[in-house]
Residue, then its C-alpha position, 0 to 999 in steps of 0.5 A: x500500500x502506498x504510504x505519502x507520509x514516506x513519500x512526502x518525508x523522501x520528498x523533503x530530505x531529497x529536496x533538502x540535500x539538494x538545497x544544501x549541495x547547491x549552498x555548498x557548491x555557490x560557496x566553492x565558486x565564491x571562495x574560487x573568486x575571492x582567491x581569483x581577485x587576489x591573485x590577480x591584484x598580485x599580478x596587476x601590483x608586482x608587475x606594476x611595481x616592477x614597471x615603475x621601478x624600471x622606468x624610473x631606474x633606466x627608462x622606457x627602452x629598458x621597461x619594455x623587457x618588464x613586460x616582456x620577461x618579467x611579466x610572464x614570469x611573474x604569471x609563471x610564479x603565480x601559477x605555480x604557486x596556486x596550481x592555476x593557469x594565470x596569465x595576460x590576454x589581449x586582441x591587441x598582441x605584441x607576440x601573437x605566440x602569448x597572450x592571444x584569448x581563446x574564444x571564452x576569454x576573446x567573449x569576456x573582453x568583448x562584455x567588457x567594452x560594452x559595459x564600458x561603453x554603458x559607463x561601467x569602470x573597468x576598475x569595477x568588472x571581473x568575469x567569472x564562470x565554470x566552463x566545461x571543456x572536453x568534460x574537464x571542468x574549470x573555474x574561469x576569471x578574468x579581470x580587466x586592464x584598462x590603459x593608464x598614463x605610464x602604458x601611453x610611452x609604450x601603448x599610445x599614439x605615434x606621437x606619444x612614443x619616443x623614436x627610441x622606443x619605437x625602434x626597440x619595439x620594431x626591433x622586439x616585436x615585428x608584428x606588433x598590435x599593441x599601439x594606437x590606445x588612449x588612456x581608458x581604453x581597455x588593454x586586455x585582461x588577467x586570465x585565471x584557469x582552475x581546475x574545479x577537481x583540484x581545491x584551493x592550494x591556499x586559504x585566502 
Protein backbone atom coordinates (compact mmCIF):
# COMPACT_ATOMS: atom_id res chain seq x y z
CA UNK A 1 0.00 0.00 0.00
CA UNK A 2 1.34 3.47 -0.74
CA UNK A 3 2.44 5.42 2.11
CA UNK A 4 2.90 9.57 1.16
CA UNK A 5 3.88 10.30 4.57
CA UNK A 6 7.10 8.39 3.49
CA UNK A 7 6.84 9.89 0.06
CA UNK A 8 6.49 13.09 1.30
CA UNK A 9 9.42 12.58 4.14
CA UNK A 10 11.51 11.30 0.72
CA UNK A 11 10.50 14.13 -0.74
CA UNK A 12 11.70 16.76 1.89
CA UNK A 13 15.04 15.44 2.62
CA UNK A 14 15.76 14.77 -1.34
CA UNK A 15 14.84 18.26 -1.57
CA UNK A 16 16.83 19.37 1.12
CA UNK A 17 20.33 17.70 0.05
CA UNK A 18 19.72 19.25 -2.95
CA UNK A 19 19.43 22.51 -1.28
CA UNK A 20 22.41 22.16 0.72
CA UNK A 21 24.54 20.64 -2.18
CA UNK A 22 23.73 23.84 -4.20
CA UNK A 23 24.81 26.19 -0.91
CA UNK A 24 27.95 24.41 -0.60
CA UNK A 25 28.64 24.45 -4.34
CA UNK A 26 27.67 28.55 -4.54
CA UNK A 27 30.18 28.62 -1.55
CA UNK A 28 33.10 26.92 -3.51
CA UNK A 29 32.52 29.14 -6.60
CA UNK A 30 32.78 32.31 -4.04
CA UNK A 31 35.81 31.08 -2.18
CA UNK A 32 37.10 30.44 -6.12
CA UNK A 33 36.61 34.20 -6.80
CA UNK A 34 37.91 35.68 -3.65
CA UNK A 35 41.17 33.92 -4.36
CA UNK A 36 40.91 34.64 -8.22
CA UNK A 37 40.77 38.56 -7.38
CA UNK A 38 43.68 38.46 -5.15
CA UNK A 39 45.71 36.98 -7.17
CA UNK A 40 45.29 38.79 -9.87
CA UNK A 41 45.69 42.10 -7.79
CA UNK A 42 49.30 40.38 -7.21
CA UNK A 43 49.97 40.06 -10.66
CA UNK A 44 48.45 43.75 -11.52
CA UNK A 45 50.57 45.38 -8.14
CA UNK A 46 54.15 43.18 -8.59
CA UNK A 47 54.25 43.88 -12.32
CA UNK A 48 53.32 47.33 -11.73
CA UNK A 49 55.87 47.82 -9.36
CA UNK A 50 58.47 46.17 -11.38
CA UNK A 51 57.50 48.67 -14.48
CA UNK A 52 57.63 51.86 -12.32
CA UNK A 53 60.87 50.69 -10.75
CA UNK A 54 62.48 50.40 -14.50
CA UNK A 55 61.19 53.45 -15.57
CA UNK A 56 62.50 55.39 -13.19
CA UNK A 57 65.94 53.32 -12.98
CA UNK A 58 66.78 53.01 -16.89
CA UNK A 59 63.83 54.45 -18.67
CA UNK A 60 61.50 53.30 -21.20
CA UNK A 61 63.77 51.38 -23.64
CA UNK A 62 64.79 49.44 -20.61
CA UNK A 63 60.90 48.55 -19.23
CA UNK A 64 59.85 47.08 -22.30
CA UNK A 65 61.66 43.82 -21.04
CA UNK A 66 59.18 44.43 -17.99
CA UNK A 67 56.51 43.36 -19.96
CA UNK A 68 58.03 41.15 -21.99
CA UNK A 69 60.05 38.97 -19.44
CA UNK A 70 59.11 39.81 -16.32
CA UNK A 71 55.50 39.75 -16.50
CA UNK A 72 55.14 36.35 -17.77
CA UNK A 73 57.45 35.32 -15.10
CA UNK A 74 55.55 36.79 -12.50
CA UNK A 75 52.41 34.81 -14.37
CA UNK A 76 54.69 31.81 -14.18
CA UNK A 77 55.10 32.09 -10.40
CA UNK A 78 51.84 32.64 -9.71
CA UNK A 79 50.86 29.96 -11.42
CA UNK A 80 52.91 27.54 -9.59
CA UNK A 81 52.25 28.58 -6.57
CA UNK A 82 48.15 28.03 -6.99
CA UNK A 83 48.24 25.01 -9.06
CA UNK A 84 46.26 27.64 -11.86
CA UNK A 85 46.71 28.78 -15.32
CA UNK A 86 47.46 32.71 -14.94
CA UNK A 87 48.02 34.89 -17.47
CA UNK A 88 47.74 38.05 -19.77
CA UNK A 89 45.08 38.15 -22.64
CA UNK A 90 44.67 40.89 -25.39
CA UNK A 91 43.01 41.20 -29.00
CA UNK A 92 45.86 43.83 -29.46
CA UNK A 93 49.08 41.23 -29.29
CA UNK A 94 52.59 42.33 -29.24
CA UNK A 95 53.63 38.39 -29.55
CA UNK A 96 50.76 36.54 -31.00
CA UNK A 97 52.65 33.39 -29.72
CA UNK A 98 51.38 34.74 -26.00
CA UNK A 99 48.67 36.41 -24.93
CA UNK A 100 46.19 35.55 -27.57
CA UNK A 101 42.40 34.76 -25.92
CA UNK A 102 40.81 31.66 -26.70
CA UNK A 103 37.07 32.37 -27.73
CA UNK A 104 35.88 32.09 -23.82
CA UNK A 105 38.37 34.93 -22.67
CA UNK A 106 38.08 36.88 -26.56
CA UNK A 107 33.54 36.80 -25.35
CA UNK A 108 34.89 38.30 -21.93
CA UNK A 109 36.74 41.24 -23.33
CA UNK A 110 34.19 41.96 -25.54
CA UNK A 111 31.41 42.38 -22.46
CA UNK A 112 33.91 44.41 -21.06
CA UNK A 113 33.53 47.05 -23.68
CA UNK A 114 30.17 47.19 -23.92
CA UNK A 115 29.94 47.55 -20.02
CA UNK A 116 32.07 50.33 -20.71
CA UNK A 117 30.52 51.73 -23.38
CA UNK A 118 27.23 51.93 -20.54
CA UNK A 119 29.67 53.65 -18.10
CA UNK A 120 30.70 50.97 -16.11
CA UNK A 121 34.63 51.37 -14.72
CA UNK A 122 36.86 48.59 -15.80
CA UNK A 123 38.48 49.10 -12.17
CA UNK A 124 34.73 47.51 -11.04
CA UNK A 125 34.24 44.45 -13.87
CA UNK A 126 35.57 40.55 -13.38
CA UNK A 127 34.06 37.64 -15.08
CA UNK A 128 33.60 34.73 -13.62
CA UNK A 129 32.24 31.24 -14.91
CA UNK A 130 32.65 27.16 -14.64
CA UNK A 131 33.42 26.32 -18.24
CA UNK A 132 33.21 22.77 -19.47
CA UNK A 133 35.71 21.92 -21.96
CA UNK A 134 36.09 18.41 -23.20
CA UNK A 135 34.38 17.05 -19.82
CA UNK A 136 37.25 18.70 -17.63
CA UNK A 137 35.66 21.32 -15.59
CA UNK A 138 37.46 24.63 -14.63
CA UNK A 139 36.65 27.91 -12.82
CA UNK A 140 37.22 30.56 -15.02
CA UNK A 141 38.06 34.57 -14.02
CA UNK A 142 39.07 37.35 -15.91
CA UNK A 143 40.00 40.70 -14.67
CA UNK A 144 40.27 43.93 -16.93
CA UNK A 145 43.14 46.07 -17.81
CA UNK A 146 42.48 49.43 -18.62
CA UNK A 147 45.33 51.57 -20.07
CA UNK A 148 46.96 54.02 -17.82
CA UNK A 149 49.34 57.29 -18.43
CA UNK A 150 52.60 55.22 -17.86
CA UNK A 151 51.07 52.40 -20.58
CA UNK A 152 50.82 55.56 -23.05
CA UNK A 153 55.09 55.65 -23.82
CA UNK A 154 54.82 52.20 -24.82
CA UNK A 155 50.97 51.71 -25.71
CA UNK A 156 49.89 55.01 -27.32
CA UNK A 157 49.74 57.33 -30.48
CA UNK A 158 52.51 57.89 -32.87
CA UNK A 159 53.26 60.87 -31.21
CA UNK A 160 53.43 59.76 -27.54
CA UNK A 161 56.07 57.27 -28.15
CA UNK A 162 59.53 58.41 -28.26
CA UNK A 163 61.67 57.46 -31.77
CA UNK A 164 63.93 55.19 -29.40
CA UNK A 165 61.22 53.09 -28.02
CA UNK A 166 59.59 52.55 -31.36
CA UNK A 167 62.96 51.22 -32.67
CA UNK A 168 63.04 48.72 -29.58
CA UNK A 169 59.56 47.92 -30.33
CA UNK A 170 60.04 47.45 -34.13
CA UNK A 171 63.09 45.54 -33.16
CA UNK A 172 61.48 43.39 -30.35
CA UNK A 173 58.12 42.73 -31.65
CA UNK A 174 57.87 42.98 -35.68
CA UNK A 175 54.26 42.09 -35.55
CA UNK A 176 53.31 44.37 -33.17
CA UNK A 177 49.43 45.48 -32.45
CA UNK A 178 49.69 46.77 -29.16
CA UNK A 179 49.87 50.73 -30.11
CA UNK A 180 47.36 53.27 -31.03
CA UNK A 181 45.29 53.36 -27.36
CA UNK A 182 44.40 56.01 -25.40
CA UNK A 183 44.20 56.49 -21.88
CA UNK A 184 40.86 54.23 -20.50
CA UNK A 185 40.93 52.28 -23.12
CA UNK A 186 40.82 48.52 -22.46
CA UNK A 187 44.41 46.59 -22.90
CA UNK A 188 43.33 43.16 -22.09
CA UNK A 189 42.90 41.05 -19.13
CA UNK A 190 44.22 38.65 -16.15
CA UNK A 191 43.14 35.36 -17.26
CA UNK A 192 42.90 32.95 -14.41
CA UNK A 193 42.27 28.86 -15.13
CA UNK A 194 41.48 26.50 -12.25
CA UNK A 195 40.64 23.09 -12.44
CA UNK A 196 37.09 22.84 -10.39
CA UNK A 197 38.84 18.65 -9.36
CA UNK A 198 41.80 20.27 -7.69
CA UNK A 199 40.75 22.63 -4.07
CA UNK A 200 42.36 25.87 -3.49
CA UNK A 201 46.23 25.25 -2.50
CA UNK A 202 45.72 28.36 -0.06
CA UNK A 203 43.24 29.82 2.31
CA UNK A 204 42.60 33.44 1.18
Amino acid sequence: MFNSNNFLMHQIVFVSLMLLASAVFANELDLREQAADQVSEQFIKQLGGHLKTEMKANGPVQAINVCKDIAPEIANQLSIENGWSVSRVTTKTRNSLLGTPDVWERKALAEFEAQAAKGEQYASMNKTAVVDEDGTFYFRYMKPLAIKPVCLTCHGGDEEIPAEVKAELEKVYPFDQAKGYKQGELRGAVSIKQPMDIPLYKKF
